[in-house]
Steps between C-alpha positions, in 0.01 A plus 500: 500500500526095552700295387331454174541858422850481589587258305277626202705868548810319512442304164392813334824638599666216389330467146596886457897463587772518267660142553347284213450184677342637828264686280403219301449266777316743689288580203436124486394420853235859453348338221399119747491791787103385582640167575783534669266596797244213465673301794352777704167520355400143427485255785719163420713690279877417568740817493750305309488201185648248689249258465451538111903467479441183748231381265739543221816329620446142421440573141832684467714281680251223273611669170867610604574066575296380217638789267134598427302341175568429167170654363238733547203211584787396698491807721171552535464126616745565820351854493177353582632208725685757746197697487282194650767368747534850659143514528442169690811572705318843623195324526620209711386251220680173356669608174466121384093492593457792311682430178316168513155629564602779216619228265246205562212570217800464246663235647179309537523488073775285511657214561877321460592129485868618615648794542665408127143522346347793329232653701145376346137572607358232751227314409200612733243228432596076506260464279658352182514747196 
C-alpha cells in the first residue's frame, strides 16, 4: 500500500472514531480526497496554496488600512482592480499601461477644461456645427 492508501486508510479510520471533531474533519478532507493528491498527478501543481494566499495578501492588508468599502459597486470596483493588478504583476506587465490601454475607448469620449469641470463628450470634427 503507498502512501495514498495510507493516508486514505488512515482518514477512514479517522472519519469512523468517536472524537467529534477528528471525525468531522476527517470526513471533510474524504469528501476533496481526489484533490488532495493532484500535486502528484498534475505537473505544475504546487503541494501547498501559497501562491493563491500570496496573490491574496495585498487586497487584505488593502481592505484592513482602508477599512474596506462603503457599498457593494464599491467592492466589486476594488474587487476587480486587485484582480487586474495581480494579474499584470504575475505577468510582468505595467499595471498603469494596462489600466490605460483598458480604459482608453472611454476616455477618448471625453474631455475637461479643469479638473473642476464636468466631464463632457469631445467634439471629434472642427467643423462648425
Amino acid at each position: 500500500m503507498g502512501l495514498r492508501g495510507v493516508v486514505g486508510h488512515l482518514l477512514r479510520e479517522g472519519a469512523a472514531c468517536h472524537r467529534v471533531a477528528t471525525a468531522a474533519v476527517c470526513r471533510k478532507i474524504l469528501k476533496s480526497e481526489a484533490h488532495l493528491w493532484m500535486f502528484a498527478e498534475v505537473e505544475g501543481v504546487a503541494p501547498d496554496s501559497n501562491a493563491a494566499e500570496r496573490a491574496s495578501r495585498h487586497g487584505v492588508i488593502w481592505r484592513k488600512l482602508s477599512l474596506g468599502t462603503a457599498s457593494e459597486a464599491g467592492s466589486r470596483f476594488v474587487e476587480r482592480l486587485l484582480s487586474a493588478v495581480e494579474t499584470c504583476r504575475q505577468r510582468g506587465q505595467s499595471v498603469a499601461a494596462y489600466l490605460t490601454r483598458a480604459n482608453a475607448p472611454n476616455l477618448r469620449h471625453f474631455h475637461t477644461k479643469s479638473a473642476g469641470d464636468t466631464p463632457r463628450p469631445m467634439r471629434l470634427s472642427t467643423a462648425s456645427p
